[in-house]
C-alpha positions in Angstrom: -29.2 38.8 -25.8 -29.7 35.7 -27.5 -25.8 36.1 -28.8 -24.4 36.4 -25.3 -26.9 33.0 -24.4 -25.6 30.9 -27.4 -22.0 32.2 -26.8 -22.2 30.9 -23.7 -23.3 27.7 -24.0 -21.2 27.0 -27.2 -18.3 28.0 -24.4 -19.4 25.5 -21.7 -19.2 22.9 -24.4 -15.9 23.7 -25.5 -14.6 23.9 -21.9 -15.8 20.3 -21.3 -14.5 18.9 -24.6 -10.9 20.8 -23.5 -11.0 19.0 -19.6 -11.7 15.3 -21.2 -8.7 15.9 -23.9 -6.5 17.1 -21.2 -7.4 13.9 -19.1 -6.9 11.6 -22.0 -3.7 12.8 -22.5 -2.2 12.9 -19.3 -3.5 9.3 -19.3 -1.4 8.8 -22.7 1.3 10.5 -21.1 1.8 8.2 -17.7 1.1 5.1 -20.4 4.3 6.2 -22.5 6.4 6.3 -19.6 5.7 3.3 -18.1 6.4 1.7 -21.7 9.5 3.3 -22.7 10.9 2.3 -18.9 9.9 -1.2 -19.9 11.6 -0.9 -23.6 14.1 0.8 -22.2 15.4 -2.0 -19.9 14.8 -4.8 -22.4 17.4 -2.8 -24.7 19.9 -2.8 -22.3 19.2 -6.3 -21.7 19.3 -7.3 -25.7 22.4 -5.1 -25.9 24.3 -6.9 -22.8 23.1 -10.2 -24.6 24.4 -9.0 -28.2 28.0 -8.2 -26.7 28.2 -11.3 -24.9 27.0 -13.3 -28.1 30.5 -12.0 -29.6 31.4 -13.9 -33.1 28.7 -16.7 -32.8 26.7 -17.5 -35.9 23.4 -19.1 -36.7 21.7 -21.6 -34.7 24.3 -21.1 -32.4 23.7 -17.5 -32.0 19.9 -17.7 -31.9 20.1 -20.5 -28.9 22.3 -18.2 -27.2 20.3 -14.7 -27.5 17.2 -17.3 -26.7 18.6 -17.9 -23.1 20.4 -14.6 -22.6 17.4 -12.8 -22.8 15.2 -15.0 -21.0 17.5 -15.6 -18.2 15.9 -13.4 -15.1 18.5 -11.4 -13.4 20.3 -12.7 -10.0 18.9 -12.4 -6.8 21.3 -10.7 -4.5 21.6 -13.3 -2.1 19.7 -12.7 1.7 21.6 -12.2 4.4 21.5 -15.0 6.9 20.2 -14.7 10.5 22.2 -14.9 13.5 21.0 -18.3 14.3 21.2 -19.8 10.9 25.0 -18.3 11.2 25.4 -19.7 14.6 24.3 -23.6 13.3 26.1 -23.8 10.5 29.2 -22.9 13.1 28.3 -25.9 15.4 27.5 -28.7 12.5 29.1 -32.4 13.2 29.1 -31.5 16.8 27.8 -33.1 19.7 24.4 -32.4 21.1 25.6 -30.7 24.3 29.1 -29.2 22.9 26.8 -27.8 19.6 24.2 -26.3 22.2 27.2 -24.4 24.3 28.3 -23.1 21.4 25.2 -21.6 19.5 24.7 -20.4 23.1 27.7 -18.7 23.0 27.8 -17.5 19.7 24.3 -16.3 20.0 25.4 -14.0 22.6 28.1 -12.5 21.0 27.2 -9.5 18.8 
């Protein structure tokens, strides 16, 4: 009986130490991926920058690779709104012809 008891609770223990390992490394796990997609896009960005360094040497090099690589990639520019569209069309006119025709072109669709 007292085999079946100390089994037992040597089993519970074991089971608990199993749960927190598996925890940890599904933890781990998530942490690696979110690092190697990190890694992974600063080597494309220091391979872009090493292609477009071509033949350059030294200082020259190292200034270059210094601004490739900290340069933040291009915002794809927004899309402008109807009535932004619709000023620019009636700059340098006069107040009432420039008010007919953002009328007009704010109509259209």
């Amino acid at each position: 009986m007292k085999k079946i008891l100390v089994l037992s609770v040597l089993s519970l223990f074991a089971w608990g130490a199993y749960a927190a390992d598996t925890k940890d490394t599904k933890a781990a796990a998530a942490d690696t991926k979110a690092s190697d997609s990190k890694s992974n896009s600063q080597q494309e960005k220091m391979k872009m920058c090493n292609e477009k360094a071509g033949d350059k040497k030294g200082d020259e090099r190292q200034a270059f690779m210094k601004t490739c690589l900290s340069a933040k990639p291009a915002a794809a520019e927004k899309p402008k709104s109807k009535m932004a569209m619709c000023n620019e069309k009636t700059k340098g006119m006069s107040k009432p012809d420039a008010d007919k025709a953002r009328s007009e072109c704010m109509k259209a669709s």
